[in-house]
C-alpha positions as CSV (number, residue, x, y, z in Angstrom):
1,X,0.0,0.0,0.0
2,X,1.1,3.7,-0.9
3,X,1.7,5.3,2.7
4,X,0.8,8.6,1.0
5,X,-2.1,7.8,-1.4
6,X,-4.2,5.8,0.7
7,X,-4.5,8.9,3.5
8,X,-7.9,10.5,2.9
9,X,-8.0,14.5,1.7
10,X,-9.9,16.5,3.7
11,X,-11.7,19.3,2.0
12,X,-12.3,22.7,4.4
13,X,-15.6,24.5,3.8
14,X,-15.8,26.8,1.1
15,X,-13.9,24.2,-1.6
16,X,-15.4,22.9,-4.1
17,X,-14.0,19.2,-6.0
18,X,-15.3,17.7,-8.7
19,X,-14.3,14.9,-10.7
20,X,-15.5,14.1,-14.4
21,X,-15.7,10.8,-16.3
22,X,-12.6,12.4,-17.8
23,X,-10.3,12.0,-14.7
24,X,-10.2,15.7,-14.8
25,X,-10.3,17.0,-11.0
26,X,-11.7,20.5,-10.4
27,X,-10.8,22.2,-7.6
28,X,-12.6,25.6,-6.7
29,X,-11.8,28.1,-3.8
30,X,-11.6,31.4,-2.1
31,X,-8.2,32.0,-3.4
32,X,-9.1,30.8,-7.6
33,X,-9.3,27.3,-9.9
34,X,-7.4,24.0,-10.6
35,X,-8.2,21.8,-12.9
36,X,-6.0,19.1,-14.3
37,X,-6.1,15.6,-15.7
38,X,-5.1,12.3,-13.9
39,X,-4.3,9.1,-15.1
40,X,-7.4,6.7,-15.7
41,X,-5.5,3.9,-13.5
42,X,-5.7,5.7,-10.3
43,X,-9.5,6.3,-9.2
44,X,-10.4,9.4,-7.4
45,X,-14.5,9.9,-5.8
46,X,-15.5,12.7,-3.9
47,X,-17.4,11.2,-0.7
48,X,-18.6,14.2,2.0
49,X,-16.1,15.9,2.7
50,X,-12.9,14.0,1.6
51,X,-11.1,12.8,-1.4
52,X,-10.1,9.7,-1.6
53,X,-7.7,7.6,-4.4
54,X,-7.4,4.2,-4.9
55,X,-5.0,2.8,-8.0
56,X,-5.8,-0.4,-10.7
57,X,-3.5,-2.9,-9.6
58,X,0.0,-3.5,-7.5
59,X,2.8,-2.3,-10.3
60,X,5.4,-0.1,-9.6
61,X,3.9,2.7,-11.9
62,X,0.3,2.5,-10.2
63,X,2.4,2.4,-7.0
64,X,4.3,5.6,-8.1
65,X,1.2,7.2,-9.7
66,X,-1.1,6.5,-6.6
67,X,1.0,8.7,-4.1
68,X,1.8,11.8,-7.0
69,X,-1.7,12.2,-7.5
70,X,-2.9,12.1,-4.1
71,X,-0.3,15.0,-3.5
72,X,-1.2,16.9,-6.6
73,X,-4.9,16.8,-5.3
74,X,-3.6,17.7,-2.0
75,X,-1.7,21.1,-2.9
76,X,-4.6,21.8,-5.3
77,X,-7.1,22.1,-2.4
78,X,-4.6,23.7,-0.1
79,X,-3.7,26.4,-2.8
80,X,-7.3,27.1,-3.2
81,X,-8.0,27.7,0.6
82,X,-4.8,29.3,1.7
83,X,-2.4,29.8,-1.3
84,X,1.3,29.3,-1.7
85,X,3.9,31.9,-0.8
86,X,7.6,32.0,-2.0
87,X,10.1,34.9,-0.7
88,X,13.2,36.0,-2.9
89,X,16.4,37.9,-1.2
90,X,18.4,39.9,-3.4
91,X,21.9,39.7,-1.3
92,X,24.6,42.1,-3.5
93,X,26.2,45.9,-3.6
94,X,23.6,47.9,-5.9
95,X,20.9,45.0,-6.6
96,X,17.5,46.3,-6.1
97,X,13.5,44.5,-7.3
98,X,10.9,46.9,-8.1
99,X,7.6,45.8,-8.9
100,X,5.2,47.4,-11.9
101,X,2.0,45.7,-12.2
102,X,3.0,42.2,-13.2
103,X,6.7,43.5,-14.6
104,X,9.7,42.9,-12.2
105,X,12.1,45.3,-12.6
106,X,15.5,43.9,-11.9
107,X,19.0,45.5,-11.2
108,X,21.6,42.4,-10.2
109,X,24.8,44.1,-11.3
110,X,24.7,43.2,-15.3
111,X,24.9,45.8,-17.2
112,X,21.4,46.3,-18.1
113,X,17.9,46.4,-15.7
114,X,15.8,42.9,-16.4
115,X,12.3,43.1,-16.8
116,X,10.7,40.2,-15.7
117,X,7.1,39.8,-16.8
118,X,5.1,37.7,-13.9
119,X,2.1,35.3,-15.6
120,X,-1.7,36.9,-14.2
121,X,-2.0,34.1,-11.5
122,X,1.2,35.1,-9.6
123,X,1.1,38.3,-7.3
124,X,4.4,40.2,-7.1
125,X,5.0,42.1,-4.3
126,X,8.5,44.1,-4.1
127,X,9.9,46.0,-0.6
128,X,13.0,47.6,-0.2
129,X,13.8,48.4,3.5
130,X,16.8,50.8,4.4
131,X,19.7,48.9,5.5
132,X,18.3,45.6,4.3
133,X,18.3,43.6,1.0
134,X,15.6,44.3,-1.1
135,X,12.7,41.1,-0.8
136,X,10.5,39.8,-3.6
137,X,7.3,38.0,-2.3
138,X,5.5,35.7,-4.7
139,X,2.2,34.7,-4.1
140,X,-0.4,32.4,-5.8
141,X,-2.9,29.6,-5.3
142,X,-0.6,27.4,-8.0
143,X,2.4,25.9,-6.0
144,X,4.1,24.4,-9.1
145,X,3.6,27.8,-11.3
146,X,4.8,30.2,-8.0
147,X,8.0,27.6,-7.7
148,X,8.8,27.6,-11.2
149,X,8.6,31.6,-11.4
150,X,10.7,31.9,-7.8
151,X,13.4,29.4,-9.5
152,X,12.9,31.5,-12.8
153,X,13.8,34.4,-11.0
154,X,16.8,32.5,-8.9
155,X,18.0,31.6,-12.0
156,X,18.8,35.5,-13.1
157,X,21.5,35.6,-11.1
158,X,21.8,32.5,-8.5
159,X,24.1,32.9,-5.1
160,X,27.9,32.4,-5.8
161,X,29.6,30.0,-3.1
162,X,32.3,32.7,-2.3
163,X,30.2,35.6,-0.5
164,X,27.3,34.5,-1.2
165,X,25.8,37.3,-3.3
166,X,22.7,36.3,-5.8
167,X,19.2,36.0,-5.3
168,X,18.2,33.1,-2.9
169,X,15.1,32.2,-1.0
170,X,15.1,33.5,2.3
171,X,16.0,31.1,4.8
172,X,18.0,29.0,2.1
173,X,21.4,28.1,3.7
174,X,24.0,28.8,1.0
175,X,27.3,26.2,0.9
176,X,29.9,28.5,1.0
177,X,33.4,28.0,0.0
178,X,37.0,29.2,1.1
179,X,38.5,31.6,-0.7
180,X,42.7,31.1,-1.7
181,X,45.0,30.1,0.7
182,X,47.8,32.6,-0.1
183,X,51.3,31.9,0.0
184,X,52.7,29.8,2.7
């Protein structure tokens, strides 16, 4: 048995799943819509007030499949009540984040600003606080589309191990490196 898949999913009030003859699951909240597709092996009902999955047979890949699906369902109904939240640090001499509308504007010591343009479902949120490094807060009820723009925006300019300058999640723990030895 999948330790993960069999655990029911409890929906809080104001969510709404459905499930078509499709496998499609549509989840509906406060915070927006999810749908997506699931594969036809892995059987998902809506009983009450919980979700529950059961897979086809004992493979590996309905094994594999049973447990991802559960969890997909899982941060689709938690996005919709609560919503995902990812913070960005921007850690070097002169970088700074401003945010226009759904446009990032970027200075991370290139030559040139980068203008970043956010997808409608993401909130951006930009603060600059004297003596602090500017902080980019992402915000959406999609966790795989707010990680995927967070690592999108890592990926501008990610920490170096040295003095670990870059942008980096806040909290991340950067492996830093020694610098040279000298002459001895």
């Amino acid at each position: 048995m999948s330790r993960i898949g069999v655990l029911p999913i409890n929906i809080p009030e104001g969510v709404d799943v459905s499930v078509n003859d499709k496998n499609e699951v549509h989840v509906k909240g406060p915070k927006g819509e999810i749908s997506q597709i699931f594969e036809p092996s892995i059987s998902i009902e809506v009983k009450e007030d919980q979700v529950l999955l059961s897979r086809a047979s004992d493979s590996k890949k309905h094994k594999s499949l049973h447990g991802l699906s559960r969890a997909l369902i899982n941060n689709m109904v938690k996005g919709v009540s609560e919503g995902y939240t990812i913070q960005l640090e921007f850690d070097g001499v002169g970088y700074r984040a401003e945010a226009k509308g759904q446009i990032l504007e970027m200075s991370v010591g290139y030559s040139h600003d980068i203008h970043f343009e956010i997808p409608e479902e993401v909130q951006v949120e930009a603060k600059t606080e004297r003596r602090s490094n500017p902080k980019v807060t992402l915000t959406s009820h999609d966790k795989e589309l707010v990680g995927q723009v967070a690592a999108k925006i890592r990926s501008m300019r990610p920490p170096e191990p040295y003095k670990g300058r870059g942008i980096k999640y806040v909290g991340e723990r950067i492996r830093r490196k020694a610098g040279k030895a000298g002459n001895v």
